[in-house]
C-alpha positions in Angstrom: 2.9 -8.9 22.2 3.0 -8.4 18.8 2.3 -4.7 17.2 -0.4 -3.8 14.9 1.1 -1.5 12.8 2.5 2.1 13.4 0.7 4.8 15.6 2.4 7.1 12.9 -0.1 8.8 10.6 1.1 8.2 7.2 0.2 10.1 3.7 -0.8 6.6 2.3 -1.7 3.9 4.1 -2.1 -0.3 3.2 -5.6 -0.4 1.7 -5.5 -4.4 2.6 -3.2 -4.2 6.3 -6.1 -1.1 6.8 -8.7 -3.6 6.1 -8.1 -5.3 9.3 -7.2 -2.3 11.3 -3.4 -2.2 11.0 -1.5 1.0 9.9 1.2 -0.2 7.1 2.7 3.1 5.1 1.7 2.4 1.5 5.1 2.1 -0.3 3.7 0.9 -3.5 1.1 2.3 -5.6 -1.0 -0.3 -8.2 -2.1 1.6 -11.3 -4.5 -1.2 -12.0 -5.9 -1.3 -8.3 -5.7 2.0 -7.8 -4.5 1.0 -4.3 -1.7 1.9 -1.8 0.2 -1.5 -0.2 3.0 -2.0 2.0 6.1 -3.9 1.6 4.1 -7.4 2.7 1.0 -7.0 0.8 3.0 -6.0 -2.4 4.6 -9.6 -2.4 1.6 -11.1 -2.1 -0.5 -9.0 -4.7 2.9 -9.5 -7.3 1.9 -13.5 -7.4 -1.5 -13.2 -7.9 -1.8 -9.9 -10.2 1.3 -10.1 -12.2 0.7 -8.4 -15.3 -0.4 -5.2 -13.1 2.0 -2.4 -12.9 3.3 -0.3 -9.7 4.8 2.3 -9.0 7.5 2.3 -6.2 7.9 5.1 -3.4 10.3 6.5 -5.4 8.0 7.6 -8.0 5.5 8.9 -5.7 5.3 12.0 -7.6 4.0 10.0 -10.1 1.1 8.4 -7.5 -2.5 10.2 -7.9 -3.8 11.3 -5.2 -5.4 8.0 -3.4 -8.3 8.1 -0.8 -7.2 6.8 2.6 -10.8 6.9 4.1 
């Protein structure tokens, strides 16, 4: 069976794995978006956004505060 997504309750979560109901930890934040993503959405969003700029989870000081409702 394959897994959804975490039961863990993260600070940030995938605005677009969220979308359809999977929990993804946001690991990278779009200042253009404004928008968490995960590791798999980030690749995508790279191609088709690519003058955008993010911030990695290293800089997450750096993040505002994002809604996750």
């Amino acid at each position: 069976m394959a897994e959804k997504g975490s039961d863990l309750i993260y600070e940030v979560c995938c605005v677009f794995c969220k979308d359809d109901n999977v929990n993804w930890e946001a690991t990278v934040y779009c200042k253009q978006c404004s928008k968490g993503l995960c590791d798999e959405c980030v690749k995508y969003h790279k191609k088709l956004y690519k003058t955008h700029s993010t911030l990695r989870r290293e800089d997450k000081k750096m993040w505002p505060v994002v809604d996750t409702t």
